[in-house]
C-alpha positions, -999 to 999 in steps of 0.1 A, spaced: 0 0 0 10 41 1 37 47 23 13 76 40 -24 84 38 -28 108 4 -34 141 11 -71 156 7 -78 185 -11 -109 206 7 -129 230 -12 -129 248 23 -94 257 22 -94 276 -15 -77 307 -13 -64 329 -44 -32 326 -61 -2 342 -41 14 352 -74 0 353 -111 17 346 -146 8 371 -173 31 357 -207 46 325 -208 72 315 -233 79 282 -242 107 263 -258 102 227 -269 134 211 -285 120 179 -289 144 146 -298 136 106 -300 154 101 -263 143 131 -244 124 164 -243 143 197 -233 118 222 -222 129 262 -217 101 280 -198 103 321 -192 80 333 -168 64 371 -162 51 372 -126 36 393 -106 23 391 -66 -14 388 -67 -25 419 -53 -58 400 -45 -41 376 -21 -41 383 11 -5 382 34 9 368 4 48 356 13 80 360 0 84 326 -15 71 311 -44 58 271 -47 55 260 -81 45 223 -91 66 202 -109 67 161 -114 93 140 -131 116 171 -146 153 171 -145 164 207 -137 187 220 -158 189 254 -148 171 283 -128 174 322 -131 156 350 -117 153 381 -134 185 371 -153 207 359 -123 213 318 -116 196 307 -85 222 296 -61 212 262 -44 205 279 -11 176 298 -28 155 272 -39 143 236 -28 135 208 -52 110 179 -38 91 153 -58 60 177 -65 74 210 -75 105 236 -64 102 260 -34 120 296 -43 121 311 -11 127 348 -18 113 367 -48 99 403 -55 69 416 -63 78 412 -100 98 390 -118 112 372 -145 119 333 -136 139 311 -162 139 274 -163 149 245 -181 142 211 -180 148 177 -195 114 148 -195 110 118 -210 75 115 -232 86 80 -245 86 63 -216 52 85 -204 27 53 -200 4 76 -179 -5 97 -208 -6 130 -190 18 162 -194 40 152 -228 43 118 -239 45 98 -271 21 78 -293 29 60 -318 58 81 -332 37 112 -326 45 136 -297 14 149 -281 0 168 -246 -28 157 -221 -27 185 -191 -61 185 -179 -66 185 -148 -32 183 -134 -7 168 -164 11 203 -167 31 204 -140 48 169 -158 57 196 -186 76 225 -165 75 248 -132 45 261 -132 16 273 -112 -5 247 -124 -41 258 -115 -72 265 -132 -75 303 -119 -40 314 -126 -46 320 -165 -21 336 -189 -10 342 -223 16 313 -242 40 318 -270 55 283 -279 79 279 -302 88 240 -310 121 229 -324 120 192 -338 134 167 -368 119 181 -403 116 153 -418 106 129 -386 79 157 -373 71 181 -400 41 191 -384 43 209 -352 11 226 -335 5 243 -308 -25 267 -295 -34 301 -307 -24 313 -345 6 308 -361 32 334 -358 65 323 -377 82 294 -391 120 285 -400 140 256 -416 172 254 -395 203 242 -413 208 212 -388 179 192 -406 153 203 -382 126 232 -380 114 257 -361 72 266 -351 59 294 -334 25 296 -322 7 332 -301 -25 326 -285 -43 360 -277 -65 347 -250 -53 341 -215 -58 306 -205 -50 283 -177 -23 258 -183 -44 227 -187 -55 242 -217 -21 240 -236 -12 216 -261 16 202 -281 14 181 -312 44 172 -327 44 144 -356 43 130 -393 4 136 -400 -19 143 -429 -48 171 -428 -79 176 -444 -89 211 -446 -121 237 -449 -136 270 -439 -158 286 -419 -171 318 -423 -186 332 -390 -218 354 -383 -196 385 -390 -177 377 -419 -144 367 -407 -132 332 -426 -118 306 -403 -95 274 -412 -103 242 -404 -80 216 -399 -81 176 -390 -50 158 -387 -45 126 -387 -18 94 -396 -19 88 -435 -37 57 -440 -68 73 -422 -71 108 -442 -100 91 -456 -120 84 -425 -120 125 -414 -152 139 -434 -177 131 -413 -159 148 -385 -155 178 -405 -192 183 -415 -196 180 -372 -172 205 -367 -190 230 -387 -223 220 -377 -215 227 -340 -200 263 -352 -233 271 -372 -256 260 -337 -233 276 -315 -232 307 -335 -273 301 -343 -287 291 -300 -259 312 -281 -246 337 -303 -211 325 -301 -187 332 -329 -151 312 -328 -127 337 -323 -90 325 -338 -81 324 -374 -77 286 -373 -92 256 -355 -72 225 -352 -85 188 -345 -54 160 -342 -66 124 -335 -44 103 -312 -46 65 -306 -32 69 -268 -54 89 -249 -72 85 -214 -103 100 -224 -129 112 -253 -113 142 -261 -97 178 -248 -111 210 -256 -73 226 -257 -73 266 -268 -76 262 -307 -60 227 -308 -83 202 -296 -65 162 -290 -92 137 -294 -91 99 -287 -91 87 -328 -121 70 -319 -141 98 -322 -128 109 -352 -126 82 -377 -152 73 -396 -167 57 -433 -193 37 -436 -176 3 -437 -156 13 -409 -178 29 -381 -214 17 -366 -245 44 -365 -233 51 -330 -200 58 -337 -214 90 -364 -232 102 -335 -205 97 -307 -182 119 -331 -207 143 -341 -216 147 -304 -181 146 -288 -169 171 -312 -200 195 -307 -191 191 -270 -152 200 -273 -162 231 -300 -186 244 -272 -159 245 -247 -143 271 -268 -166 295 -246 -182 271 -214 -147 262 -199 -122 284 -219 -137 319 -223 -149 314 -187 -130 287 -170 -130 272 -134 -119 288 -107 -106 255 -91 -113 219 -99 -140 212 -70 -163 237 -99 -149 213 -127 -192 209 -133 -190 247 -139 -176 235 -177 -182 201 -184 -222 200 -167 -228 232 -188 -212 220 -215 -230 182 -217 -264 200 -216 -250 224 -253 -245 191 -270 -268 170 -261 -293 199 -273 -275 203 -306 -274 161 -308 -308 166 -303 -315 195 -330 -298 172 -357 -315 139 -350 -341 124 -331 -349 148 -305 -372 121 -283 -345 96 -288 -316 114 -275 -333 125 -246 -342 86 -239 -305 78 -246 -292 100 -218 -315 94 -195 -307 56 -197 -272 65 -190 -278 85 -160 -300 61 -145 -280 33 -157 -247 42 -140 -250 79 -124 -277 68 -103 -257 35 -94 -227 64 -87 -256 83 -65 -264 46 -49 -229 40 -38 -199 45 -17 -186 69 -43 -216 92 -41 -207 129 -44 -222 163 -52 -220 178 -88 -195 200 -67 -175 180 -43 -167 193 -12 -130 175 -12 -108 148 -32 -76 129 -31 -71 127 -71 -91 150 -89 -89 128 -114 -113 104 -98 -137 129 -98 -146 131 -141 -173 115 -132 -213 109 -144 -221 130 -117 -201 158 -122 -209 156 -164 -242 138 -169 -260 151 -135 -244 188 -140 -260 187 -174 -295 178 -159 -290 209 -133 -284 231 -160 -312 215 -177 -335 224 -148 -329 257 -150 -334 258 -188 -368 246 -181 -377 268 -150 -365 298 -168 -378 290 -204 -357 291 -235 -359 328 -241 -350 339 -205 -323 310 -205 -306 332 -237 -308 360 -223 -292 343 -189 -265 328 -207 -258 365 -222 -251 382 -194 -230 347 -180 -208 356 -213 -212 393 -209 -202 390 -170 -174 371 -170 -156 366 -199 -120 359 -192 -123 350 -160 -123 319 -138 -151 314 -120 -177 296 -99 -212 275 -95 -219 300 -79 -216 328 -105 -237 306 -131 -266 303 -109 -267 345 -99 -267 345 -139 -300 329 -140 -311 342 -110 -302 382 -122 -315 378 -155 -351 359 -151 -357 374 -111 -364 337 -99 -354 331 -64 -330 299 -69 -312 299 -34 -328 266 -25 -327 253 -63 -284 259 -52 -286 226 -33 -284 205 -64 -250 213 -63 -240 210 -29 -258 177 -21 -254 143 -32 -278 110 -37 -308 109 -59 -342 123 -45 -376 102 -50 -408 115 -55 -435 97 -42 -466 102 -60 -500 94 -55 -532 109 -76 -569 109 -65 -601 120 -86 -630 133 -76 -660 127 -99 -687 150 -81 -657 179 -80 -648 170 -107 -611 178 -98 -580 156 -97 -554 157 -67 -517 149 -70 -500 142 -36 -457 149 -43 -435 133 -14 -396 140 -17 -366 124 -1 -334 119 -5 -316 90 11 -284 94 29 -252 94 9 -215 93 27 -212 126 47 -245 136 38 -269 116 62 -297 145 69 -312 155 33 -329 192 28 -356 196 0 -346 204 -31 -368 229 -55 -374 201 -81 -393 210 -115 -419 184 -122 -435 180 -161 -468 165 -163 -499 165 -183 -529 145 -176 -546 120 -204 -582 113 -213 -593 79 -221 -582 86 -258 -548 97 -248 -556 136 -253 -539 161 -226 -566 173 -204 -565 212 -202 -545 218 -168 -563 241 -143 -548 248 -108 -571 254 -80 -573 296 -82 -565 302 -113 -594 315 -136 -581 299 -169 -562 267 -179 -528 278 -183 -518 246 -202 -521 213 -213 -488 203 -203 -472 220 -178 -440 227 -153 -450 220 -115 -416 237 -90 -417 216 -61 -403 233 -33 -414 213 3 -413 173 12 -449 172 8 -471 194 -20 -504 191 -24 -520 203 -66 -553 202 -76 -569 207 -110 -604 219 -117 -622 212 -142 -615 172 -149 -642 157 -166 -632 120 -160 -609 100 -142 -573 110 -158 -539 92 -167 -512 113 -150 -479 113 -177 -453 126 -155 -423 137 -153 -423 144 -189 -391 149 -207 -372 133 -175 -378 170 -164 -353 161 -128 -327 134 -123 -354 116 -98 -367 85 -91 -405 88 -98 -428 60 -78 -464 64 -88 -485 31 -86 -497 23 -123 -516 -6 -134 -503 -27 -159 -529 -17 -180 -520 24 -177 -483 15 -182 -498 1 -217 -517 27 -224 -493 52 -218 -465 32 -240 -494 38 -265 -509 71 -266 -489 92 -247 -473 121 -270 -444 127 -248 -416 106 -265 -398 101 -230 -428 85 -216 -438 63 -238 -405 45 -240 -403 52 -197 -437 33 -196 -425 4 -216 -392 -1 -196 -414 6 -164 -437 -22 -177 -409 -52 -185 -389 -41 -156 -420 -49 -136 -427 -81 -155 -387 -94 -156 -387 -89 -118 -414 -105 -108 -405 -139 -127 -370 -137 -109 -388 -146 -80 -415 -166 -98 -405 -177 -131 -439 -191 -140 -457 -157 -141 -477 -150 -166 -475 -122 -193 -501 -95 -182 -535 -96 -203 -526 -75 -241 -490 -74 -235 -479 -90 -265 -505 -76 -285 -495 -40 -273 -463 -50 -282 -473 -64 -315 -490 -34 -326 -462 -12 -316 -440 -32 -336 -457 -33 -365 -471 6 -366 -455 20 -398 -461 55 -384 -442 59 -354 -406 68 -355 -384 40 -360 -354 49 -336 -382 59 -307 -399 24 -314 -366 5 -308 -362 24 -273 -397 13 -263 -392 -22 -274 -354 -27 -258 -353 -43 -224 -340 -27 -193 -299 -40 -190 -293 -64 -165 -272 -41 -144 -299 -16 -144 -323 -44 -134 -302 -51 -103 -307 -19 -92 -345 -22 -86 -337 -52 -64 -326 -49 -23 -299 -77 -35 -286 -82 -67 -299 -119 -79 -275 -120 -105 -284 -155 -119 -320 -147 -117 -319 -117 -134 -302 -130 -159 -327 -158 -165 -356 -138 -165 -345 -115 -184 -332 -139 -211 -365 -160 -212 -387 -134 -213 -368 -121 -246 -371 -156 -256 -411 -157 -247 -414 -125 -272 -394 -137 -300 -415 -169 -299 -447 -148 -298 -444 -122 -323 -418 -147 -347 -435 -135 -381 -438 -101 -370 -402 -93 -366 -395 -114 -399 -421 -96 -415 -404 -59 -405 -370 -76 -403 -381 -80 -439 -391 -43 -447 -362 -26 -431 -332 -37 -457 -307 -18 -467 -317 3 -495 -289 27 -513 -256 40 -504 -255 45 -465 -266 75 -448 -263 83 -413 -293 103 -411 -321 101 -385 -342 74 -405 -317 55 -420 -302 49 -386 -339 41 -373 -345 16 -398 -312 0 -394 -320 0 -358 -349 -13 -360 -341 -43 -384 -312 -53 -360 -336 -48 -329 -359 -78 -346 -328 -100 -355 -315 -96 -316 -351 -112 -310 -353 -135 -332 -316 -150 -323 -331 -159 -290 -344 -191 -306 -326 -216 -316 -334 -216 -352 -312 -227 -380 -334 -203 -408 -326 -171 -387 -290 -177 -380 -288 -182 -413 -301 -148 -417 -273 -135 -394 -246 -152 -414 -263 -136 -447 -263 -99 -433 -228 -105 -418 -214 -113 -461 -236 -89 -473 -213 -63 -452 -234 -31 -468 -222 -14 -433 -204 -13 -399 -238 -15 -383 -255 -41 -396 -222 -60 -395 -215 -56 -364 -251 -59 -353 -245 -98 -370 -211 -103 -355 -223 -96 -315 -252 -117 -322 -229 -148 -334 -203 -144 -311 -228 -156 -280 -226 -187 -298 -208 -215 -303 -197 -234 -331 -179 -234 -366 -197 -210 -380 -193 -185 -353 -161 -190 -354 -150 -181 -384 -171 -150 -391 -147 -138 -358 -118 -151 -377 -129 -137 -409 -139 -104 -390 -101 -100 -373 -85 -105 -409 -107 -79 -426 -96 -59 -403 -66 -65 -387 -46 -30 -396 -77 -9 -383 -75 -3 -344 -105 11 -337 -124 -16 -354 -106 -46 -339 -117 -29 -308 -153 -38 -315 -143 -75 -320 -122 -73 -291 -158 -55 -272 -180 -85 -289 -159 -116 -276 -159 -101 -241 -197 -93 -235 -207 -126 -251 -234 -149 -234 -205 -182 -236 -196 -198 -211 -161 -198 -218 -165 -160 -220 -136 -148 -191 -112 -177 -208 -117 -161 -239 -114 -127 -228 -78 -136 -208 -70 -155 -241 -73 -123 -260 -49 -104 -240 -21 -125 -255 -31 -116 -288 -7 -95 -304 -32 -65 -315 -42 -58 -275 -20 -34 -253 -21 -30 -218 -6 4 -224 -37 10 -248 -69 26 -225 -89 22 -256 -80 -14 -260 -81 -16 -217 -116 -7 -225 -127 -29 -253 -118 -57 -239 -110 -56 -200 -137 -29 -193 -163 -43 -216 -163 -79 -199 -163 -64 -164 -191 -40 -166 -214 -50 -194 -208 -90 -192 -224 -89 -158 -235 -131 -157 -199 -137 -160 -180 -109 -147 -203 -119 -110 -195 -156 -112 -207 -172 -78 -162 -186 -80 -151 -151 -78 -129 -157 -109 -145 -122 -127 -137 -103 -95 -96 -117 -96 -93 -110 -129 -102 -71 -127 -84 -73 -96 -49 -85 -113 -56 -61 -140 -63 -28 -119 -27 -37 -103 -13 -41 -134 -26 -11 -152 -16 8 -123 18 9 -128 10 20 -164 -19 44 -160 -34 49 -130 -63 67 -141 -73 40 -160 -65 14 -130 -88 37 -108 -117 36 -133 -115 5 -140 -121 -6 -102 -146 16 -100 -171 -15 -120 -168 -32 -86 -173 -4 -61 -211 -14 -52 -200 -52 -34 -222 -42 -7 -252 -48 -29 -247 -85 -37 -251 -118 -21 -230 -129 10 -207 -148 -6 -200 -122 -36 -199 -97 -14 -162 -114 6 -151 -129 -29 -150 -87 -39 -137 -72 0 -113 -95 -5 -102 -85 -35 -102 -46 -21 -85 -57 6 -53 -72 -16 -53 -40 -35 -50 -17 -6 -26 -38 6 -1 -34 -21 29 -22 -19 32 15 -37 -5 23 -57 -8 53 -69 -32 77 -51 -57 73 -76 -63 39 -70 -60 42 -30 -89 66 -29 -116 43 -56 -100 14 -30 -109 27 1 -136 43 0 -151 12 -20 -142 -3 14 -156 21 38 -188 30 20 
């Protein structure tokens, strides 16, 4: 284990920066051994600090000093002290010039943060911390500043070398190498720097903005994927049209850079003017990338666009308001993923997320606020709560506001603060000054963890003809947070006829329905509403839209559930109604597998299946079943073989049921034309390989057949892949060598051996962990990798869920040995990666010590990284 407890990092104790850095200059001579760094410093004492010394800490990790001047003259040794985290000058005016130099070593960087290497390209990570790994610096989000970088490398080995801002000058240098310059106007923290450095081919565009001015456009990549970039391109100007178009954003540099890198911890980083994204979402061509993967990039590059303003323009004061950025900035794309698809379909897609795995965060030891109130590893704390439930906050107030008081609260955000670091805090007096809405308590949402439940109960009153809705709230406790306040919650809801029309809504005093659908702000643990005016007993649809990351319980029928997956017109609820319905139905066979079906289910199911109107991608969502894992999270314990088997045979029951249905619109949903990734070609697509999921359930030798057929026709990544998943969960020759077949297609593309790496390791086999540790041997897997850590490792321990929980414990030892492993590589992968198992408390006895146990032997290991100690023990306290 650690030598010493890690230290933890309390929003209490913020205080300003004792000194500031207006202009950095950078000098990157950059070789195939080593890195030399020169860094030149203008400082100043912060004359908002208070009793500000006369030394100055900066943070440093891993550099070899090579020298150190102020204002000119070489520190003596005396005047400065050097420790594993950063240098301690212990005497320096108020301002000052301070010179360094440093030697790193990106190639053997396996942690991917600061500079490191992949492939043969050099390239920088820096959020949150990774600067420091670079030079001395202040490395903090509130100490912002301009750069100048200059790069000095091997012409012919990197002749393209980027950096942020615009470029300034250029020079061949007689010695075989060049020499880059790069400005950048705007003052910026240092985790927004970057470096690329590298042999790489662009493809290139314009923009020309609201006002006239012409912007570049630039996507680099290796050679042999400048074909895969267009897609990414049309995104790219999409998100500038929206941003320009919803918040009246213009970009404001003369050229906008994307580079896609292999090696990289996360999605992507929204770098000043030279954004680094994980390759994965950047590649794409039909025959190459799924439906998903054209919406991941479109979305993911919408999302690091947007942080041109939400998170550079105004960036965080510290990290604990790291939701300030990335909660703001979830909520702008998934709006403008919305705007160019399916707008009911995305909103069902996040939701399923959140619920899915930020309310299993909410549910466990790991439960924090969307603003922490302390860490060990801020790296631990990119989290679904901090992005997924910040976006619903945000959301919240978009809806309690309205769209056009929103825009005009956003306005003055931008107006206010541009330039500056801020707070939580300062967003919410942004919507507070500019709409006059009181939201002091609505401010809880960011200070308190857990996920609140409404309990909801409805009466009607024939001879009042009035219907009553009775709202409870809670909140149960979450670690440090036992006693839970009322939050001010926004509650959508209409009320149905018997034909599915919304009833006019009519609060008690008010003299005229003020809608049919409507906003209710819930403000106490226990509200009363009643509307006038009801002529007959009503359906209530609420929480339309998912209008509050809650957990609604309101005691439907079976029969309401139908008719609401029917005729309700909110998107959300229909699909909420039909997962409500089979969760219910899935459930109740684990502990009696002989229940019946309730009365019209399959027909209900039928007809929804087979209704040529509806949208295609919304009629896949109604007619998916609730994941396993999500299913465990209904249940006191987690009955991991009897969910499993429920779940399974009631799939099996349907395909059985409606066989000639799904053949029949199997049937009608081919391929027809070129491919498109556009909102109905990717709902028939879904669609088709929604029925052939079902109709795989049986054992039939016509339909697998079919599979094998839509595998060789190949028209597309989808419906390939769709094929490939649903052979790998069997066995036998055939299976076997479409997989083979599959890896030799495409044995020179990473990104898609990472789906066949994905499809082996979530397969139904029982042989599915032996295959999995087989496939680590194979020579296109790396450990060093995080996108193959997650194909493979991370797929089989959090979506394979029969196997990963086998009753021997073997799943549990195998993500054990690998979180060890992988963190001496990269712990911030190790740390996510144990993350999967943080929730032991929830499962049987005996699961429960096979996973302590194997806690227990990672916190006892000699020398983790802090990352891993915190994910570690506070799995094991919580």
């Amino acid at each position: 284990m650690l030598q010493e407890t890690p230290k933890t990092t309390y929003l209490s104790d913020y205080r300003p920066p004792e000194y500031l850095i207006d202009q950095v200059d950078l000098r990157f001579y950059l070789d195939e051994a080593e890195a030399r760094v020169h860094s030149v410093l203008s400082m100043q004492r912060n004359p908002a600090a208070e009793n500000a010394g006369q030394s100055l800490r900066l943070q440093g990790e891993q550099l070899e000093l090579l020298f150190i001047t102020l204002n000119g003259d070489e520190l003596k040794a005396d005047a400065y002290t050097l420790d594993e985290e950063g240098v301690t000058i212990h005497q320096v005016p108020e301002r000052f010039t301070l010179e360094s130099s440093v030697r790193i070593k990106p190639q053997e960087n396996t942690a991917l943060e600061g500079l490191y290497q992949s492939g043969s390209m050099f390239c920088t990570q820096c959020e949150a911390e990774g600067f420091r790994k670079i030079t001395w610096f202040l490395d903090r989000p509130d100490v912002m500043s301009r750069f100048t970088t200059t790069i000095v490398a091997d012409r012919e080995r990197y002749p393209i070398l980027l950096s942020n801002g615009n470029l300034i000058d250029q020079e061949l240098l007689e010695d075989g190498r060049h020499k880059v310059t790069w400005e950048d106007p705007f003052a910026k923290p240092a985790y927004l720097f970057a470096l690329v450095a590298g042999d790489l081919r662009f493809i290139e565009d314009r923009f020309t903005t609201a006002s006239g001015r012409d912007v570049d456009l630039r996507i680099y990549v290796e050679s042999e994927n400048i074909d895969k970039c267009d897609h990414a391109m049309e995104s790219l100007k999409n998100s500038m049209a929206w941003d320009e178009q919803q918040y009246g954003r213009e970009y404001d540099l003369d050229i906008f850079m994307i580079v896609a890198v292999n090696d990289f911890n996360m999605g992507a980083m929204e770098n000043k003017g030279l954004n680094i994204f994980n390759s994965k979402y950047v590649l794409a061509r039909p025959d190459t990338a799924t439906d998903r993967d054209f919406q991941s990039i479109e979305g993911v590059i919408g999302h690091e666009y947007f942080h041109n303003w939400t998170g550079n323009r105004i960036t965080c004061r510290d990290w604990f308001q790291l939701s300030l950025k990335e909660g703001l900035t979830v909520f702008r794309d998934q709006e403008f993923s919305a705007g160019m698809g399916s707008r009911g379909v995305k909103r069902i897609e996040d939701v399923r997320l959140l619920r899915a795995h930020q309310f299993a965060e909410d549910a466990g030891p790991m439960a924090h606020p969307i603003r922490p109130d302390s860490y060990i590893e801020i790296n631990n704390f990119y989290t679904l709560t901090v992005y997924e439930k910040g976006a619903e906050v945000v959301r919240m107030q978009h809806n309690l506001l309205g769209a056009e008081t929103y825009r005009k609260a956003m306005d003055l955000y931008f107006q206010r603060h541009d330039g500056q670091a801020v707070t939580t805090d300062d967003f919410v007096r942004c919507m507070a000054d500019a709409s006059g809405i009181d939201l002091a308590q609505f401010k809880r949402w960011y200070t308190q963890a857990g996920t609140p439940e409404l309990q909801i109960t409805g009466e009607y009153d024939a001879t009042a003809r009035s219907f009553t809705l009775t709202v409870q709230q809670s909140c149960p406790p979450t670690p440090g947070q036992d006693e839970k306040s009322p939050l001010h919650i926004p509650l959508a809801m209409g009320l149905l006829d018997q034909r599915g029309d919304d009833l006019p809504l009519r609060l008690e005093g008010e003299a005229e329905p003020v809608s049919e659908s409507r906003i209710l702000s819930l403000h106490r643990e226990t509200e009363r509403f009643t509307f006038i005016d009801i002529p007959e007993a009503p359906v209530p649809s609420l929480l339309r839209g998912f209008s509050a990351p809650v957990k609604l319980r309101y005691d439907y029928s079976d029969s309401e559930l139908m008719f609401l997956m029917a005729r309700d017109n909110d998107g959300f609820n229909r699909w909420d109604a039909a997962q409500t319905l089979m969760q219910r139905i899935i459930l109740k066979r684990v502990a009696n597998p002989g229940a019946p079906l309730p009365d019209g289910f399959v027909d209900a199911v039928r007809s929804a299946l087979t209704d040529s109107v509806s949208d295609k991608a919304l009629l896949v969502e109604v007619l998916t079943l609730p994941a396993e894992s999500y299913l465990g999270d209904q249940m006191a314990q987690v009955d991991v073989v009897g969910i499993h088997t429920a779940r399974e045979g009631f799939k099996s029951q349907l395909a059985a049921a409606l066989r000639s249905d799904l053949m029949a619109v199997y049937e009608a949903n081919r391929e027809q034309g070129a491919y498109q990734p556009d909102p109905l070609s990717i709902g028939r697509r879904s669609l088709r390989n929604l029925c052939l999921s079902y109709l795989m359930q049986q054992d039939d030798a016509e339909v697998c057949q079919l599979c094998i057929d839509q595998y060789n026709a190949g028209h597309n990544m989808t419906d390939v892949m769709a094929a490939v998943s649903l052979l790998a969960d069997r066995s036998g020759t055939e299976s076997e060598q479409v997989l083979i077949g599959f890896q030799q297609r495409w044995k020179d593309d990473p990104l898609v051996l990472d789906k066949w790496f994905t499809v082996q390791a979530i397969s139904k086999r029982p042989d599915a962990l032996e295959q999995v540790k087989r496939l680590m041997k194979h020579p296109d897997f790396s450990i060093t990798n995080p996108n193959k850590v997650r194909a493979l490792v991370g797929a089989f321990c959090s979506a394979n869920v029969i196997h990963f929980h086998a009753a021997d414990g073997e799943g549990y030892a195998f993500l054990a040995d690998r979180v060890l492993e992988l963190d001496a590589i990269n712990p911030q992968v190790a740390a996510r990666m144990l993350r999967i198992m943080s929730r032991w408390r929830r499962y049987d006895p005996s699961r429960q010590s096979l996973m302590k146990h194997q806690f227990q032997r990672i916190i006892e290991h000699d020398g983790i990284s802090k990352d891993l100690f915190e994910i570690a023990s506070k799995s094991l306290e919580g």
